[in-house]
N, C-alpha and C positions, 0 to 999 in steps of 0.2 A: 807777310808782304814785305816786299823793302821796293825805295824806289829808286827810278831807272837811276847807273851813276849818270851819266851824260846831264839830267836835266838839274839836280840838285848846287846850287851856285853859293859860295860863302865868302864875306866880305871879311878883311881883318879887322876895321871895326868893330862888329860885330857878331865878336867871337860864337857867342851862342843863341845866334839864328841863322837857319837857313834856308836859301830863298830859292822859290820854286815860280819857274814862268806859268802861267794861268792863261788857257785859250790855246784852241787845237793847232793854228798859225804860232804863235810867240813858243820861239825855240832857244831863245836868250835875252837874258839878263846883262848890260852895260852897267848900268849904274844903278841907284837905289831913289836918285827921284830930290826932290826940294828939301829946303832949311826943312820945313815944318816935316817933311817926313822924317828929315834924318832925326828930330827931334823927338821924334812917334816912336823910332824907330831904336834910337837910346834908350828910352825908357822899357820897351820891351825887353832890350840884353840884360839892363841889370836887373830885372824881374827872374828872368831866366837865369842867370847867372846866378843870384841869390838862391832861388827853387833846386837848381844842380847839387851847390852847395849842401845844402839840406838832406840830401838823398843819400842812399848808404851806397856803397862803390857797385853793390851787385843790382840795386835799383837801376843805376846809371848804364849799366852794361843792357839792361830789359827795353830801357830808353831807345839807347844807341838801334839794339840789335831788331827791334818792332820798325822803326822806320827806314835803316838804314844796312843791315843786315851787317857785315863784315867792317862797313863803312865808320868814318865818324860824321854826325853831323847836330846841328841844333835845333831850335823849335822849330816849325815848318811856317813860312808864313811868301802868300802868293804876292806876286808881281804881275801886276797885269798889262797886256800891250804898250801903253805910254806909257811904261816903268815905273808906273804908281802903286804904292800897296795897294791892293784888293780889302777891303775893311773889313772883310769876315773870315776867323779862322777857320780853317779845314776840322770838322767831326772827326775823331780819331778813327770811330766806326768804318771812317770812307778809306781806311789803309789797311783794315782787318781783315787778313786772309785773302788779300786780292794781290792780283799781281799784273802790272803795270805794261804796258809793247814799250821799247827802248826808244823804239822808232817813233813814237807818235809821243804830244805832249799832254799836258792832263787838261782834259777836259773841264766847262764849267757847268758842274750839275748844283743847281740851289740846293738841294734837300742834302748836299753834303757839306754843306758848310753850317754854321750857328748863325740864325736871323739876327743875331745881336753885332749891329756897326762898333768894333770897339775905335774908332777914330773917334769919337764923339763923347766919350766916355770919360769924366776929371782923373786925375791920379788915384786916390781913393776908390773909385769906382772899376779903375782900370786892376788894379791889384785886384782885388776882391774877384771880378769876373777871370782873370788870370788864373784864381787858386783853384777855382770852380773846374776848367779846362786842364789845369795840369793833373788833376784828379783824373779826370774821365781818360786824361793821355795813360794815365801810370796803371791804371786801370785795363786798359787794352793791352797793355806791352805786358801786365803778368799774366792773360791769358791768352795769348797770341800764341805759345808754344805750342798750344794741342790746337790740330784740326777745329773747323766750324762742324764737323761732322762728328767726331769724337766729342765734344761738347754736348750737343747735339744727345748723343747715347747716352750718356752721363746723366741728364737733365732725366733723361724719361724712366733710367735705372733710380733715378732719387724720386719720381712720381711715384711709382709704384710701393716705395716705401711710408707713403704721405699715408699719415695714419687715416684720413677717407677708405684712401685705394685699397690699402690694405685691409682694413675690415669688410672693405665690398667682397674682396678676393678669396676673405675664409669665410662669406657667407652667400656666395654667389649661388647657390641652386636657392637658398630660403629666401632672397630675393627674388628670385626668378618665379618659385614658386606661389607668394605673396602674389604679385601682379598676376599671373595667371586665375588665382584660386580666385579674386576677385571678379574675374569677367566669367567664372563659372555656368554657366545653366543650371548644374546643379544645386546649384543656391536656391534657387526657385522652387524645387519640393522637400528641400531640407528643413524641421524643425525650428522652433523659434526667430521668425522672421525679422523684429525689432531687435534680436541681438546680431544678428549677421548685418545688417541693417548699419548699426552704428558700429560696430568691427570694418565696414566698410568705408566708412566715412573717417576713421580716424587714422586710415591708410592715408587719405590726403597730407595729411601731417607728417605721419611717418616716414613715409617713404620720399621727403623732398631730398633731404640727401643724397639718397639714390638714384634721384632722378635729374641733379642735377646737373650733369653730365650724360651727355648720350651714351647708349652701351658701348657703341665701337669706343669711344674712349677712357672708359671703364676698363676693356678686356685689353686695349691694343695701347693706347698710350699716346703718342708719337710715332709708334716702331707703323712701316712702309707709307709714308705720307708724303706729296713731294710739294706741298701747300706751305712747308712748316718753315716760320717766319722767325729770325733769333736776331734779337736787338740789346744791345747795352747799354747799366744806365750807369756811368763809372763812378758818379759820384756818390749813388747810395751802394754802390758793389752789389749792384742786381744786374742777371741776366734775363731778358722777357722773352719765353718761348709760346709761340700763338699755331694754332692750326685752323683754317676756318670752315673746312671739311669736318675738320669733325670738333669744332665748336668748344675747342681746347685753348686755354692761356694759362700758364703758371708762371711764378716768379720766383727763380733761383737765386739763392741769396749764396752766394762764392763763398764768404766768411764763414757762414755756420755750415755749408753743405747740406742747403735744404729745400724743399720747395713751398709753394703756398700757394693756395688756390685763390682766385677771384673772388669765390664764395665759400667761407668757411662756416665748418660747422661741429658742434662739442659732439668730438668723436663719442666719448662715454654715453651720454647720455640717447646717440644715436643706436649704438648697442645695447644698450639697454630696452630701447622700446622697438627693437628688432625681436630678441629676445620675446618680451610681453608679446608681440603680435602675433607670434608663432605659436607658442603657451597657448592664448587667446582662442585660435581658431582649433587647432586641436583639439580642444575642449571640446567648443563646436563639434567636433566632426563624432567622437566618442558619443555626445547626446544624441545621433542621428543612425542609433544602430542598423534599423530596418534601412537605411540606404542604403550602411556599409555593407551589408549582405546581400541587397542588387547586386551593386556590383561587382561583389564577389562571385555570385553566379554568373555574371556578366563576364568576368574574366574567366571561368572554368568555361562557357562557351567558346571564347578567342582561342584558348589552347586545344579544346574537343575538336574545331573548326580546323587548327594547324595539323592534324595529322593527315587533313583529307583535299588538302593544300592541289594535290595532284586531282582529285575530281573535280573539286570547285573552279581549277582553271580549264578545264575541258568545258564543265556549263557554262564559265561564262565567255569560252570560246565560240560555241553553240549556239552560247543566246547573241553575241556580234553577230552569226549567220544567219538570225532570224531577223533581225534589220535589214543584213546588207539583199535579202530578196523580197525585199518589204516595198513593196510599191504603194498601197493605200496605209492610212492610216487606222489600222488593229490594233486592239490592244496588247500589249507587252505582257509574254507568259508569266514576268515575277511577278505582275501583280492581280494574276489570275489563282497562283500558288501562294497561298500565308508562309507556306515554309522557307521557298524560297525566296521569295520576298522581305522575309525576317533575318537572313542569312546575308544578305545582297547589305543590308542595313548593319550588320555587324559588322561584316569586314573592311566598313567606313569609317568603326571607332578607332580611337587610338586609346591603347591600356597603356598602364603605366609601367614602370619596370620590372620585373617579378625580383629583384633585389632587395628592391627599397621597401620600408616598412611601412605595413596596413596601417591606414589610421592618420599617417601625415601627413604634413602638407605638403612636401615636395610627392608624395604618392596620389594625393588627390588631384594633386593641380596636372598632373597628366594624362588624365581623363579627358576626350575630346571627345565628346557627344552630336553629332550631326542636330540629333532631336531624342530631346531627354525622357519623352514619352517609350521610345523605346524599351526604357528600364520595365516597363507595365509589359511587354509581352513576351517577357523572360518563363514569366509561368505556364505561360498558355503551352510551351514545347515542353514542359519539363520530361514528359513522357519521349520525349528525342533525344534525351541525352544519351540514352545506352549506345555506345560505338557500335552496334549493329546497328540498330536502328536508325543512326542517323545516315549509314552506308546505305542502306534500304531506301531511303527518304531520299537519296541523291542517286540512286540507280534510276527510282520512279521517276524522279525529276528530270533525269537526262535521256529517258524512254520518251517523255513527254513531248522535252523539246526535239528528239528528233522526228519524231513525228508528226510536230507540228511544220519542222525545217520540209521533210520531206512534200509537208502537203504544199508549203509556199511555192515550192519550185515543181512542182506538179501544176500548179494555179497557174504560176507562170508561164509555164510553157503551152498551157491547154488553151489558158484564158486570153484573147486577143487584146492587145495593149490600146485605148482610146486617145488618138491625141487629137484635141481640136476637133474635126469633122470625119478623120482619118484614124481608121483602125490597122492597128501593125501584128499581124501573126506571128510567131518563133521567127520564121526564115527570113523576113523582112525585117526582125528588129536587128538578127544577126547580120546581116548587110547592112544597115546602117550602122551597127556600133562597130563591126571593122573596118568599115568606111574612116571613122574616128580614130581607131587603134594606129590603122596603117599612115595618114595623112599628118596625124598630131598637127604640130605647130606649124606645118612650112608650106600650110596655103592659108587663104585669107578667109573672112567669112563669106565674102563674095566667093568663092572659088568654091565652096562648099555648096550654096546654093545652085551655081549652076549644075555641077556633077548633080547632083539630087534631081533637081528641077531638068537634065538633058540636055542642056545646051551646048554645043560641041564648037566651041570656039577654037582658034587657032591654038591657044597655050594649051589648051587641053587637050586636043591633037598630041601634038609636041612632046609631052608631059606620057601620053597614053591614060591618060584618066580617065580616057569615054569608054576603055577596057576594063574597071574594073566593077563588080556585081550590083555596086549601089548608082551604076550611073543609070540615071533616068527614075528611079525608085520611085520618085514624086511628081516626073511628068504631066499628073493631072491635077496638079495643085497648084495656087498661083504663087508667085514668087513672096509677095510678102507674107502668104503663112506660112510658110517655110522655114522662115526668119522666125516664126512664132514659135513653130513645133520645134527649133532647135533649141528655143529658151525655155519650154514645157519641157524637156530631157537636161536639161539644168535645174530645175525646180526639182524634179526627181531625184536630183545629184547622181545622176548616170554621166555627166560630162560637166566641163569646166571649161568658163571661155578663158583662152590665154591671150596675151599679147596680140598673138595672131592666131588665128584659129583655135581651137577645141583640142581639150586632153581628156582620157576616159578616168574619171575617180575610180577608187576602187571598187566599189558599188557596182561603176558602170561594168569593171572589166572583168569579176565576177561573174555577171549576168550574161554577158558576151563570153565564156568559156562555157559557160553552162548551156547556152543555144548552140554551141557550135561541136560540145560532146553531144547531143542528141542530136544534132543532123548529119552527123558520122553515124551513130547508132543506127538511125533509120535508113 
């Protein structure tokens, strides 16, 4: 940042300050104001003057080149409309990395200046708060050369090095796996229940580390955030980087090139009972060998299951078309079939990776059990596993369902549909549900009722609606069941009300193709 030349004013007096009008009106600076100011205002130059002095040549040039770019100028101190110092210095923070319109003068935001009145302050006092300020100034001007955005990267490139992060980062799957293994199911038929028990409880402990921090800023840091808040504190040479997205704050320390968390914690001793926890439950898992051979049969299914990849999405293509002509409530063929029913229930686990090794905890913790009862009726098919046989067991099973497909849409078509007091045949359901297909959204539900109900109003005239096969269909029905029977063909999900009138779900428009190849047929 440097600021505008036009507004920056310096007195011969007072060689090393310079004075800046304050207030979006006040575009200059006359004079500098009463005895007693100018007297304020002595004592500031040879503070400053002194503090100059003190600085090494290329300090002074860090000075110059943070507020005044190419410029020369002195400490900054405001001038406000009746020409009176302003009693509060400018935060250096409020010139960092900003850049100034020429044209406009500088605004008065409190939260940029120090609440501290130094007019009121003895000489003793004045010095002291002085040295405090030229800190936090000299401080900004050595990092003012890099970007707030390069900083910024820097910060989160030294997070990642914070010995936390980085043990998170070479143990991120046994973390990951710990919290999973613990909300297990399988915990509940596994062996020695008071040691899994307190193995659980002492994860409380363990894992506060790891938890101290949300994952996203665990894995991410800083990096794509547009939350992330970077403040300066010059006089201890810390920078404070905050996100509050993702519940992030560190303190970069400029001097040593480091960071440090809000909440620390003795990395060693953290690794170490990482370590133990993982040791710990493996044990566990090795005394529980009759599980570990469930699901080992468990996983020889998953894989017997992938080769048949291509029949099983036919059945359960199959078994969708046994719903979508599903008008009453039947029972569902999987669970008229053990086989397929027990098939339907595996393809809902999730195994673990056939890389990772039996036995551990990043292997166990990738077990996702819908219902762990499952594991029990692994024996009952064993005799299915021969890859014939279980082709055999899915030929049966897709004869089954088509036969049962075929008998639904034979019921359907044979069987006259009841709605309300009025029964709808094939040829009457197929003129109302393309009544629906053709009209969709762009008439009302009034407009529906009458086409249905007969009534030949002008718009429908106009429109030709009183031409097409569902007009008058319900002529003997009164007007408000009408209203009924269209919301019984919703309860069905054969239609859906929209906006404005009715759309056919898929259901519906299944059912409606299916009526309308058999009245081509016949």
């Amino acid at each position: 940042m440097t600021l505008p030349e036009n507004l920056p004013v310096d007195f011969t007096a007072y060689s090393h300050l310079t004075f800046l009008p304050l207030g979006r009106k006040n575009k200059s600076i006359r004079s500098v104001g009463s005895k007693h100011t100018k007297g304020l205002l002595g004592r500031l130059n040879d503070y400053f003057e002194r503090a100059m002095n003190e600085l090494s040549q290329e300090d002074i040039v860090l000075f110059q080149t943070f507020l005044f770019g190419s410029h020369r100028g002195g400490f900054p101190v405001a001038i406000d409309k009746n020409e009176d110092v302003y009693p509060h210095f400018w935060k250096p923070a409020s010139f960092l990395w900003k850049e100034y319109n020429k044209n406009r003068c500088l605004p008065i935001h409190h939260d940029e200046f120090y609440s501290q009145d130094f007019t009121v302050l003895t000489k003793n006092e004045l010095e002291n708060y002085l040295g405090s300020i030229m800190k936090d100034y000299m401080f900004c001007a050595r990092i003012h050369d890099s970007f707030k955005e390069e900083w910024i990267q820097h910060i989160n490139k030294c997070f990642f090095k914070h010995p936390l992060i980085s043990l998170y980062h070479r143990n991120a799957d046994v973390i990951e796996a710990i919290e999973q293994s613990k909300k297990s199911p399988l915990l509940f038929i596994m062996k020695n229940p008071e040691q899994i028990a307190f193995w659980r409880n002492r994860i409380e402990i363990i894992m506060r580390p790891f938890r101290s921090l949300s994952h996203a800023a665990f894995e991410r840091g800083f990096s794509d955030t547009e939350d992330t808040v970077l403040t300066v504190h010059g006089e201890n040479e810390i920078i404070r980087l905050t996100s509050e997205n993702r519940g992030l704050a560190v303190t970069y320390d400029v001097t040593n090139d480091a960071i440090s968390l809000d909440d620390e914690y003795n990395v060693v001793l953290a690794a170490k009972r990482l370590a133990t926890t993982q040791r710990q439950f493996e044990e566990i898992i090795d005394e529980n060998e009759e599980v570990i051979q469930k699901l080992l049969v468990f996983f020889k299914w998953k894989s017997l299951l992938k080769h048949h990849e291509v029949h099983i999405k036919e059945i359960q293509d199959k078994l969708c078309s046994l719903t979508t002509y599903q008008l009453n409530q039947r029972q569902v063929l999987q669970e008229n079939d053990p086989f397929l029913s027990f098939i339907q229930k595996v393809l809902q686990v999730k195994t673990p990776n056939a890389n990772l090794e039996v036995g551990s905890i990043q292997w166990f913790s990738q077990w996702d059990f819908p219902d762990v009862t499952l594991l029990q009726e692994t024996n009952k098919f064993t005799c299915c596993m021969a890859p014939n046989e279980i082709e055999k067991k899915m030929t049966e099973i897709s004869a089954k369902i088509e036969n049962e497909l075929h008998k639904q849409r034979q019921d359907l078509l044979s069987t006259p549909l009841k709605i309300g007091q009025i029964t709808f045949d094939s040829n009457q359901m197929l003129r109302l549900l393309t009544l629906i297909d053709t009209l969709k959204n762009t008439e009302t539900q009034q407009s529906y009722v009458q086409i249905l109900e007969g009534v030949s109003t002008n718009s429908i005239r106009q429109k030709e609606l009183d031409k097409i096969p569902a007009f008058g269909l319900l002529n003997s029905v009164k007007r408000k069941c009408i209203v009924t029977y269209l919301q019984e063909l919703q309860n069905y999900q054969l239609l859906k009300k929209e906006k404005k009138g009715f759309s056919l779900t898929p259901k519906g428009e299944a059912i409606r193709r299916l009526f309308e190849e058999e009245s081509r047929r016949i």
